[in-house]
N, C-alpha and C positions, 0 to 999 in steps of 0.2 A: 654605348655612345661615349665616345671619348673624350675630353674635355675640351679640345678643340673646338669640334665638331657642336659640340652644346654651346658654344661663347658663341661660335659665328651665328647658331638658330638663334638664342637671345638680344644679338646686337639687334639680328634683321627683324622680328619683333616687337622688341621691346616699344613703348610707347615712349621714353624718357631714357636716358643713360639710370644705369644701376636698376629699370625694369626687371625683376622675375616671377613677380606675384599675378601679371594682369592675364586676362581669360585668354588673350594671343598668345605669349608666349606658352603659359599651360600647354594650350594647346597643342603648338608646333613641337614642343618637348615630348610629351605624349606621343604624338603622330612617329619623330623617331623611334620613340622604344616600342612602341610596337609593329613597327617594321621590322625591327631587327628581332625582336621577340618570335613574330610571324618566320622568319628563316631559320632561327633558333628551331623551332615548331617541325617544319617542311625535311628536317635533318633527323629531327627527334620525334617520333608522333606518339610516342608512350608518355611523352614527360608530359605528366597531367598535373603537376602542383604548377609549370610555367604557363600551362592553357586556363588556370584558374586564374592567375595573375594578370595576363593576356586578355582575357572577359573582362577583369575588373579595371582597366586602363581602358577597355573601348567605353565600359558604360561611363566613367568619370569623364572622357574626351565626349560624350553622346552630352552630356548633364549640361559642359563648360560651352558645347557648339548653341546648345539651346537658350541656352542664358544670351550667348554672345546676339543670334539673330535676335533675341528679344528686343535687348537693347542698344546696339547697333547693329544692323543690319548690313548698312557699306562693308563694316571690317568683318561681319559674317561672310559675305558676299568675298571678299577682298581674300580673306584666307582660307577659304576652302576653295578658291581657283589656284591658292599659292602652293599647296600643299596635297593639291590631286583629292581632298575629300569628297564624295558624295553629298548633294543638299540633300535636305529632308523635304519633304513637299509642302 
């Protein structure tokens, strides 16, 4: 992800100007790199040390979704329409 591309996912976001810590953006940062990881993947199907790192970015994105529905719900609801995720049920 290129630096661009990560400033415009943080503005849109971010809760506050200079936002990068909150569970949204986590999350939508995450959501690109394993997208691009995922194609990385579909080109390479041997590289197994990027398929481990690829596991470990869905479960921290799994951790930060379930916290977020915890305790908001709306911006649960709100960014995983934004971002094409599956809910959990």
């Amino acid at each position: 992800m290129d630096k661009s591309v990560k400033t415009q996912t943080i503005a849109k976001f971010a809760r506050k100007d200079g936002d990068t810590g909150s569970p949204e953006v986590q999350i939508a940062l995450l959501s690109g790199r394993i997208g691009e990881l995922t194609e990385h993947l579909k080109a390479n199907p041997k590289d197994n040390s990027t398929r481990h790192g690829l596991l470990a970015m869905v479960v921290l994105r799994k951790k930060l979704l379930s916290y977020l529905a915890r305790e908001n719900r709306a911006k649960y609801i709100e960014i995983t329409d934004a971002l094409g995720i599956r809910r959990a049920k």
